[in-house]
C-alpha positions as CSV (number, residue, x, y, z in Angstrom):
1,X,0.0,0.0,0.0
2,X,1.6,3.2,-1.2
3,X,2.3,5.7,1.8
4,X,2.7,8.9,-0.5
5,X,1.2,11.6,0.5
6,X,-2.4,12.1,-0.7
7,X,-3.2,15.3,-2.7
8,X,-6.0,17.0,0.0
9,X,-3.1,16.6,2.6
10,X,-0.7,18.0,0.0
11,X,-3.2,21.2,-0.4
12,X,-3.9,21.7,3.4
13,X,-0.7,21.8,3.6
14,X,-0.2,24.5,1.5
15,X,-3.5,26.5,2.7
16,X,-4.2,26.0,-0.8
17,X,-7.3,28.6,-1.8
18,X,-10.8,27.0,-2.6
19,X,-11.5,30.4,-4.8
20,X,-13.5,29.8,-7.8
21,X,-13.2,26.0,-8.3
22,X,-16.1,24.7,-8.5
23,X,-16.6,22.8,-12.1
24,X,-18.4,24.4,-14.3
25,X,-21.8,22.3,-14.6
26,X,-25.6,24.2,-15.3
27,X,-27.2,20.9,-15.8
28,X,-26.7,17.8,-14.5
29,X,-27.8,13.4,-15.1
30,X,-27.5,11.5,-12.0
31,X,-28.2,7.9,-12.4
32,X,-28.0,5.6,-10.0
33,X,-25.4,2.6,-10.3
34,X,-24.0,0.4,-7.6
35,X,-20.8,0.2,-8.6
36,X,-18.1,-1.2,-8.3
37,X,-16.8,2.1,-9.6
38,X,-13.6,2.2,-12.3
39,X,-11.3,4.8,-12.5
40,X,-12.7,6.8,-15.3
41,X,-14.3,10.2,-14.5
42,X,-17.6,8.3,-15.7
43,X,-16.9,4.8,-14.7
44,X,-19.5,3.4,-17.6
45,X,-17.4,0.9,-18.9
46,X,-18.9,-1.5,-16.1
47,X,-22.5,-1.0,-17.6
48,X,-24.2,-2.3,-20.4
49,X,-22.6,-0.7,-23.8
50,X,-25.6,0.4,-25.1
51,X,-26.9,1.8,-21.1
52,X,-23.6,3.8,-21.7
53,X,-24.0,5.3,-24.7
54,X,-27.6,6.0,-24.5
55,X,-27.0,8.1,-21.3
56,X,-24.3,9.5,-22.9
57,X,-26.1,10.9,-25.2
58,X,-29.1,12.2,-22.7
59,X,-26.5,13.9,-20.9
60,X,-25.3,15.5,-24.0
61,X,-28.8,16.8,-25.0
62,X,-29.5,18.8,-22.5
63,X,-25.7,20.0,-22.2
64,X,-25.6,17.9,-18.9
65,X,-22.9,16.2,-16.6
66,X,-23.2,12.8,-16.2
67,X,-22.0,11.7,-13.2
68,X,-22.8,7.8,-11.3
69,X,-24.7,7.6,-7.8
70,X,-25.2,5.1,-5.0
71,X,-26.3,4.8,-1.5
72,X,-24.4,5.2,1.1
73,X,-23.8,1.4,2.1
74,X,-25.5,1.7,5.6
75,X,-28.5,2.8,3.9
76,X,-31.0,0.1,3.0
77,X,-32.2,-0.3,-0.5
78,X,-35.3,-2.4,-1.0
79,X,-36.3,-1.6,-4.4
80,X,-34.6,-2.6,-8.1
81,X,-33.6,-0.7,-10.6
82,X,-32.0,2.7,-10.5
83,X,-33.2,6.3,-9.9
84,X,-32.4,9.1,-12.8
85,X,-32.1,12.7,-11.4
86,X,-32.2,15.6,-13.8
87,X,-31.0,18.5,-12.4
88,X,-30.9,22.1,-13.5
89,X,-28.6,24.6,-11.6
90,X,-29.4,27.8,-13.5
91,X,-29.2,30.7,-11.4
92,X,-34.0,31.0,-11.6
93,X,-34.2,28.0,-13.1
94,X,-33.0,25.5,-10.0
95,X,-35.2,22.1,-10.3
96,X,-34.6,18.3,-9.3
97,X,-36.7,16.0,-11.4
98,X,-36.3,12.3,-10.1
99,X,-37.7,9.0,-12.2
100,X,-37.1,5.5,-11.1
101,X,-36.6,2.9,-13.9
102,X,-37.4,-1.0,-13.0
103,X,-35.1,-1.9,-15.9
104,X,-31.9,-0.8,-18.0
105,X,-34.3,-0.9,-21.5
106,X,-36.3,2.0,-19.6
107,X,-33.4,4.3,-19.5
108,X,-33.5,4.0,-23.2
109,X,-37.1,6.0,-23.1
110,X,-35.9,8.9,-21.1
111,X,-36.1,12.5,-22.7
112,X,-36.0,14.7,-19.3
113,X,-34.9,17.9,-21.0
114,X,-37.6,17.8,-23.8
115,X,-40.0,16.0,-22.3
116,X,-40.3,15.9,-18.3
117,X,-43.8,13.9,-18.6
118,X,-43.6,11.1,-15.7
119,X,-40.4,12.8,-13.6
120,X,-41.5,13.8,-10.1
121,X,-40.0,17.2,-8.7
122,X,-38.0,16.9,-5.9
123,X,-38.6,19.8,-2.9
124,X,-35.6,18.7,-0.6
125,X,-32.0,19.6,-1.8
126,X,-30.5,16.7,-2.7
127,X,-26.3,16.6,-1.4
128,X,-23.6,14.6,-3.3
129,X,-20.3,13.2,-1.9
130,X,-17.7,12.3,-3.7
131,X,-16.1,8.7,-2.7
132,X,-15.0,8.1,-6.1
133,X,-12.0,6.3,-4.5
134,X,-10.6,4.2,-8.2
135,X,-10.1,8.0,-9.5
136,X,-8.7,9.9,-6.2
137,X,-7.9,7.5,-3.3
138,X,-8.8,11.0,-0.9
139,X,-12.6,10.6,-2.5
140,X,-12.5,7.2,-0.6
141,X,-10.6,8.0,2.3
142,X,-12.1,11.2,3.1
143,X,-15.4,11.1,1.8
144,X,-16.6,7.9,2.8
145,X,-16.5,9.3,6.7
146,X,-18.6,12.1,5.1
147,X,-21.7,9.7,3.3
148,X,-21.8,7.7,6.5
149,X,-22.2,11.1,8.6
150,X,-24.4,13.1,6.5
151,X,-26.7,10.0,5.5
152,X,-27.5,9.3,8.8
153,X,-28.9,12.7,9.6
154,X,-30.6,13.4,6.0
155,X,-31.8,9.8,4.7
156,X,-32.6,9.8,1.4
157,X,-31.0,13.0,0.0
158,X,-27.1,12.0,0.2
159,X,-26.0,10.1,-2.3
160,X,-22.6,9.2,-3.0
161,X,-20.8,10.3,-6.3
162,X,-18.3,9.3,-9.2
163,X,-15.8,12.3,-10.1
164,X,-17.3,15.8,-9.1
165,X,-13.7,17.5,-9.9
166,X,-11.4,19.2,-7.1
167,X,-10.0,15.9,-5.8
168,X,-7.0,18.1,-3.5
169,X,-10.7,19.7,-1.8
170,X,-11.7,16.6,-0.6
171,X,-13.9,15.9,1.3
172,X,-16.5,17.1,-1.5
173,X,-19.8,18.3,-1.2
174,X,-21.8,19.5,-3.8
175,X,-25.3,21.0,-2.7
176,X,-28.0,20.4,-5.6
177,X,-30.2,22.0,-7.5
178,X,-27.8,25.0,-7.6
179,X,-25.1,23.3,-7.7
180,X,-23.1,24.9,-4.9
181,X,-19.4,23.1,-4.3
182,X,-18.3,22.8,-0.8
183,X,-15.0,21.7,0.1
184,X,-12.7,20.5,2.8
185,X,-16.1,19.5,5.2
186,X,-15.4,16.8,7.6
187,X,-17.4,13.9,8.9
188,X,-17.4,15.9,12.1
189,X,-19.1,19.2,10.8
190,X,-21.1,18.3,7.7
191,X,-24.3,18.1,9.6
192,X,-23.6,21.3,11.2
193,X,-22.6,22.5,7.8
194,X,-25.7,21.0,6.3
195,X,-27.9,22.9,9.0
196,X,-26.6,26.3,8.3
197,X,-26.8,25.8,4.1
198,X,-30.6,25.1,5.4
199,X,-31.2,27.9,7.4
200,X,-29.4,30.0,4.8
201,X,-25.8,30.8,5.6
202,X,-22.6,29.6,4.0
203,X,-20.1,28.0,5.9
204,X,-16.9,30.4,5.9
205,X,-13.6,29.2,4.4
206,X,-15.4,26.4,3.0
207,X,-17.2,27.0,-0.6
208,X,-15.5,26.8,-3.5
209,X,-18.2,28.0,-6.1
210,X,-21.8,27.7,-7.6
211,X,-21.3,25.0,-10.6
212,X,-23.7,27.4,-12.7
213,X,-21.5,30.8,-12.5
214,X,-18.2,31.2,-14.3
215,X,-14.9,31.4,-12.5
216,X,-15.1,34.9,-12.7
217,X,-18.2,36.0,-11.0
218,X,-17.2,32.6,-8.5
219,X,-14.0,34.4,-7.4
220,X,-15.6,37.6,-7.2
221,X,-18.3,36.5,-5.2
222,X,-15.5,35.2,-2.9
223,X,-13.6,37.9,-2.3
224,X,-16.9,40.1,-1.8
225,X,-17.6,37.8,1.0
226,X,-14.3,38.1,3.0
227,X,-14.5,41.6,2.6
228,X,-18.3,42.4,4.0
229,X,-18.4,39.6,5.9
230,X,-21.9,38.8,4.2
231,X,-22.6,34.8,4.1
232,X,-26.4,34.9,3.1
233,X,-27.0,32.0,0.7
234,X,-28.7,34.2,-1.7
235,X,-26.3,37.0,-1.3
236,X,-24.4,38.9,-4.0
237,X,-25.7,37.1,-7.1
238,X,-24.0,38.4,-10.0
239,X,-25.4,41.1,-12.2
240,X,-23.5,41.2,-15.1
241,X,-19.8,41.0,-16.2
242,X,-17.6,41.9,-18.6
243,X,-14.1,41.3,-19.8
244,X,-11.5,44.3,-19.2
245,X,-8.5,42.6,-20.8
246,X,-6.9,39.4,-21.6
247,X,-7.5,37.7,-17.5
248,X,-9.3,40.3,-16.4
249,X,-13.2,40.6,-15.4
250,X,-15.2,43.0,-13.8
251,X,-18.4,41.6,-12.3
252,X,-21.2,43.6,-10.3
253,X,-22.7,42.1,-7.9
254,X,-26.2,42.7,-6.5
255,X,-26.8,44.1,-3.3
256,X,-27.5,47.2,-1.1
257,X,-25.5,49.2,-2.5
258,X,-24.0,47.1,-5.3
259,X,-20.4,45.3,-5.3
260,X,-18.4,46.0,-8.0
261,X,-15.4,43.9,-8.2
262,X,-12.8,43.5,-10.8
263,X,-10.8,39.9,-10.7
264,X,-7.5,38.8,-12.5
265,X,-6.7,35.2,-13.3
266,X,-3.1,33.9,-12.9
267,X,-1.5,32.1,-15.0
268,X,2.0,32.1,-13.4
269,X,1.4,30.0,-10.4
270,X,3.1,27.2,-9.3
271,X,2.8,23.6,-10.5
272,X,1.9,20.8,-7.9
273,X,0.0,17.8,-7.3
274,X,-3.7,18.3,-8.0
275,X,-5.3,15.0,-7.9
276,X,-3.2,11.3,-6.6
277,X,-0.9,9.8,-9.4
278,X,-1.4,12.8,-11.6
279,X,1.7,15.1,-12.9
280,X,2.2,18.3,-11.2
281,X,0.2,21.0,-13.1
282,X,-0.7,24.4,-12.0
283,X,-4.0,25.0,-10.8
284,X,-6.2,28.1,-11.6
285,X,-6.2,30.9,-9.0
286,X,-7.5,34.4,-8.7
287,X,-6.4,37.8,-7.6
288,X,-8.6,41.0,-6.7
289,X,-7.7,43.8,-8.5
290,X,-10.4,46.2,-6.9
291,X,-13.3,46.1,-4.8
292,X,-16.0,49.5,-4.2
């Protein structure tokens, strides 16, 4: 067993910023698949061919990510087949539609972005860990703790996840229908974590973005919030933004008065280890320029 060090230890260790990483995702397929899990992004090589390629292609037609989910082990499953969630994170557009299929051949029937006959909406958020462990052995090792935690105090709306990207962040949460990334939550706070999303604060120190906004409203969002102090869920959605120069954005932000921050994105940082067994590369990172 290798005794390297793992890449989330490797990026507390440098107090590595969350800023602006959440993947970019507005829509998203979640089908439901036991596993085992291989080490591709998608693990669909361990389904059915033509399962693979047909939810390939929903995913696709709707502009979605596809991404494979299971219970949490200590939750009991009675029933066959596999729930489909089709999820829409668009900043006034946040829905979760849910369909269970008995059989595979179903799945071949599904439309959910042109027609949503037959899906049920969803009123309760639904929150996905990542314990894609065959990717990113920190997915396993750190997220795991997290499904068993977080499961036991909101049965039925954890589910854990194949690749959600950020592996050094782990342990991953990502809140859905918006599509809000949280990183770095332990087993011992997630609840507490969960609790305030709920009641509508952010956890501080801990989000890395809303999958729906580009990087550069994300990081300027970010630094808004570590300068006023204002956690609000809803808080400071962007207005509009616009590129200055090559790297550089200006995005408003909504409030009372308005923030209007302008963000650079760097380039020039160093490389290191981003996800287990990878090459060094160098991540993205922000800067404020200004902030009124």
């Amino acid at each position: 067993m290798s005794t390297s060090p793992i890449c989330s230890d490797l990026s507390r260790a440098r107090d590595e910023p969350l800023t602006a990483t959440a993947s970019r995702v507005e829509r998203w397929l979640l089908v439901e698949h036991p596993g085992p899990w291989g080490p591709e992004s998608v693990p669909s090589s361990r389904m059915d061919l033509h399962v693979a390629r047909r939810l390939a292609e929903l995913a696709a037609a709707g502009a979605a990510r596809l991404v494979l989910v299971r219970r949490h082990r200590d939750e009991e499953v009675g029933e066959q087949g596999r729930w489909v969630f089709a999820v829409d994170s668009r900043p006034g557009s946040e829905q979760v539609r849910a369909v269970h299929v008995d059989d595979d051949d179903a799945l071949l029937d599904l439309a959910p972005w042109r027609d949503p006959s037959g899906w049920e909406v969803v009123d309760e958020p639904l929150y996905l860990v990542c314990t894609h462990g065959r990717k990113d052995r920190c997915c396993a090792v750190r997220g795991r703790p997290v499904a068993h935690a977080l499961s036991a105090a909101r049965p039925g709306q954890v589910w854990e996840s194949s690749h959600l990207g950020g592996d050094r962040f782990a342990p991953n949460l990502v809140v859905l229908p918006e599509g809000l990334y949280v990183g770095h939550v332990e087993a011992s706070e997630v609840v507490a974590v969960v609790e305030a999303l709920e009641a509508g604060t952010l956890p501080d120190g801990l989000v890395r973005g809303r999958s729906s906004l580009p990087s550069p409203a994300q990081a300027a969002q970010h630094f808004a919030r570590a300068a006023s102090g204002r956690l609000g869920r809803d808080d400071l959605a962007p207005v509009r933004q616009e590129a200055l120069e090559d790297d550089v954005w200006r995005v408003v932000l909504d409030g009372s008065p308005q923030v209007d921050v302008v963000v650079r994105y760097v380039r020039d940082g160093e490389a290191r280890v981003i996800s287990c067994g990878d090459p060094e590369k160098v991540p993205p990172s922000w800067a404020l320029v200004s902030l009124r």
